[in-house]
C-alpha positions as CSV (number, residue, x, y, z in Angstrom):
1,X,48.6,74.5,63.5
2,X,48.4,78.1,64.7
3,X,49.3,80.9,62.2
4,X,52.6,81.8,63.8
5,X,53.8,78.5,63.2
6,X,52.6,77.8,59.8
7,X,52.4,81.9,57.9
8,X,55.4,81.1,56.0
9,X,54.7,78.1,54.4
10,X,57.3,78.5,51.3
11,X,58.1,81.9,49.1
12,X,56.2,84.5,50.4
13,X,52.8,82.1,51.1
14,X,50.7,83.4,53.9
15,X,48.6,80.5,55.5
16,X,45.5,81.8,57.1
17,X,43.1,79.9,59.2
18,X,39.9,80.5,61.1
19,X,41.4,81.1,64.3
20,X,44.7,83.7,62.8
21,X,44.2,86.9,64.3
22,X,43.3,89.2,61.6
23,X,46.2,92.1,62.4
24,X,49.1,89.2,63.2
25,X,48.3,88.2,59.2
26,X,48.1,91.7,58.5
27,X,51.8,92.9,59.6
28,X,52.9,89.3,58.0
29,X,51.6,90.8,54.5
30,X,52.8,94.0,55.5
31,X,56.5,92.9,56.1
32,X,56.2,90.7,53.0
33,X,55.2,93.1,50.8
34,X,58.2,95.7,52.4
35,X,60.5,93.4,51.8
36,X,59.7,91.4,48.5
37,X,56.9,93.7,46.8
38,X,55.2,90.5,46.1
39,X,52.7,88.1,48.6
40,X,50.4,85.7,48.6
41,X,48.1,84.5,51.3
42,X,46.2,81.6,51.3
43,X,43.2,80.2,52.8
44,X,41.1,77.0,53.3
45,X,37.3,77.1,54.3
46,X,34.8,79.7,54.7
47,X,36.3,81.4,58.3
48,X,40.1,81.5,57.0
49,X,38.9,83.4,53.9
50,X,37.3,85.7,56.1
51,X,40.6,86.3,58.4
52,X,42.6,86.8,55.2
53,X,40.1,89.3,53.7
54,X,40.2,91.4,57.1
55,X,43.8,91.0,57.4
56,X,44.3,92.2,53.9
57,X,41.9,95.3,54.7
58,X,44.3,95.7,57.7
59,X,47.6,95.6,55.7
60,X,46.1,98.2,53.3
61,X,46.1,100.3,56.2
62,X,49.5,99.6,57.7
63,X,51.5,100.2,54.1
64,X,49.2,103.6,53.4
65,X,52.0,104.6,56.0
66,X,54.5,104.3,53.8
67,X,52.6,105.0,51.0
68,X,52.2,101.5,49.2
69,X,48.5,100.6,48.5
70,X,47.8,97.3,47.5
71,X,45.5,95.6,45.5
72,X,45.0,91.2,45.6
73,X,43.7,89.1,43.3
74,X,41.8,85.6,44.3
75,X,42.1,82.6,42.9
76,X,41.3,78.8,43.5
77,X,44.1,76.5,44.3
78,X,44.1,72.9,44.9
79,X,46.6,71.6,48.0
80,X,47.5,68.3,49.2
81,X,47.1,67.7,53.0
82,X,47.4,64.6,54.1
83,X,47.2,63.2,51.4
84,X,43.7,64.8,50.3
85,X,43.3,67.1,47.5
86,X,41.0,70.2,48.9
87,X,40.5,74.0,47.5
88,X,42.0,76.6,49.0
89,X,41.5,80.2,48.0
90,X,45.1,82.2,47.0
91,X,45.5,86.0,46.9
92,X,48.1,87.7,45.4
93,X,49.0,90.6,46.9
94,X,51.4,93.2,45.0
95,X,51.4,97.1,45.3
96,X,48.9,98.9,43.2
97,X,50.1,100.5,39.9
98,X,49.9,104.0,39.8
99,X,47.6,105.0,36.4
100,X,48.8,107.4,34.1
């Protein structure tokens, strides 16, 4: 399944695989985090961790624009897909908050 078909998978889940083009994810996150202030993507093996890491880079880059930074926060997830339990790695994305 390709990442147009599949990047919004419920509320604001971004799924990432191997072969997602880096800045496609990144103006997904982008428009997400415009819109809702809150993302997550998600990723299963090795090269889709490595996608959504660049795309996040990316989307750092595209919201300094409108001056949002970001920061994300991984975390280990456990999905069903077809019918087998694997490990995927989450990220929540949400816009950085300015220190005092």
């Amino acid at each position: 399944m390709s990442f147009e078909e599949e990047h919004l998978s419920g509320p604001d889940v971004i799924k990432v695989s191997a072969k997602s083009r880096s800045t496609a994810v990144a103006g997904a996150i982008a428009g997400v985090i415009r819109e809702h202030r809150y993302a997550e993507v998600q990723a299963i093996g090795a090269g889709a961790v490595n996608q959504a890491v660049k795309a996040l880079a990316i989307a750092r880059g595209y919201l300094s624009r409108d001056e949002i930074d970001i920061v994300f926060t991984p975390y280990f997830t456990e999905v069903n897909i077809d019918g087998q339990e694997r490990t995927a790695v989450r990220f929540a994305v949400e816009p950085r908050v300015p220190q005092q």
